[in-house]
N, C-alpha and C positions, 0 to 999 in steps of 0.2 A: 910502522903501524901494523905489517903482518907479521910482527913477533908472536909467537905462541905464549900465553897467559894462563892462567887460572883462576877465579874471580870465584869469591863467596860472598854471598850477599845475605842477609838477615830483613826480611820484609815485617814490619809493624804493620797491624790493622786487622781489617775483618775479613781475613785471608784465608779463613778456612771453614770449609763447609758449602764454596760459593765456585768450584771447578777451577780456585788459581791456580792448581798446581798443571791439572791439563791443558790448561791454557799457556803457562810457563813452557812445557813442553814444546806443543802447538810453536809458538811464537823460536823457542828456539830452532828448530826443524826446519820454520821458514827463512831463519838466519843464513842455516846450511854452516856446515863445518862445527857445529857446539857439539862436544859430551860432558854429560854429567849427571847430575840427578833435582827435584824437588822434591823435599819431605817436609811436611808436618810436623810442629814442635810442639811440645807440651805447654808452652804457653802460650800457643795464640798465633805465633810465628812459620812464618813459614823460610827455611833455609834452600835456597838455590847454588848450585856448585856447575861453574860453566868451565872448561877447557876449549879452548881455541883459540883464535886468531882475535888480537887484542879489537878490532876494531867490529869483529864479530861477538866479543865479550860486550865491550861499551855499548852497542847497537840494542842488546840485551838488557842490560843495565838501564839505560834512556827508558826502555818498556819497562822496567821494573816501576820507576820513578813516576813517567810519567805519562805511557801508553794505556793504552784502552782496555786496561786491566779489567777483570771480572770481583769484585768486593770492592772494598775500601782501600787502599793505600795511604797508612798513614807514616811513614818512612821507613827508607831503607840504608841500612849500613854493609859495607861492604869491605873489605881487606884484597889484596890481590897479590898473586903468591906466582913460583911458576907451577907449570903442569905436571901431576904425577905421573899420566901417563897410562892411566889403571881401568879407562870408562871407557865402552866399546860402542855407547848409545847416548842418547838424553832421557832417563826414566823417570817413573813419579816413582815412588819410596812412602 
C-alpha cells in the first residue's frame, strides 16, 4: 500500500473558474507526501497528475470523486502509471 504510484486523473464538470484547482492543491498538501501539478484543459476539464505513495494517491482520488470539492463533479477518469520522478511540489498550471 506505500508503493510509490503516479495517478492521472481527468475531472468532468464545472471545474473551472470555481478555485478547483487550489483546492486540488490545498487538499493534496494536506495528504503530505503528493507531487505534481492541476491544470486547466481546453475543454472544460481539469487534469490532476499526483506522485506519491499509492494510498496517498487513492486518499486523493476519493476527494476527487467524492470530497467536498468546490464546483460540480461530474466524473472522473483516471489511469495510474509509475512515478517519473520529475515534480519537486504539487502546482496549479
Amino acid at each position: 500500500m506505500n508503493e510509490e504510484v503516479r495517478l492521472t486523473a481527468w475531472v468532468r464538470g464545472r471545474v473551472q473558474g470555481v478555485g478547483f484547482r487550489w483546492f486540488t492543491r490545498a487538499k493534496a498538501l494536506e495528504i503530505g507526501g503528493l507531487v505534481g501539478f492541476a491544470l486547466n484543459l481546453a475543454d472544460g476539464r481539469v487534469q490532476v497528475v499526483a506522485e506519491g505513495t499509492r494510498k496517498g494517491c487513492d486518499a486523493l482520488l476519493d476527494w476527487l470523486r467524492e470530497g467536498d470539492t468546490p464546483g460540480e463533479v461530474a466524473g472522473v477518469t483516471e489511469i495510474w502509471d509509475t512515478p517519473r520522478g520529475i515534480y519537486d511540489t504539487f502546482a496549479i498550471r
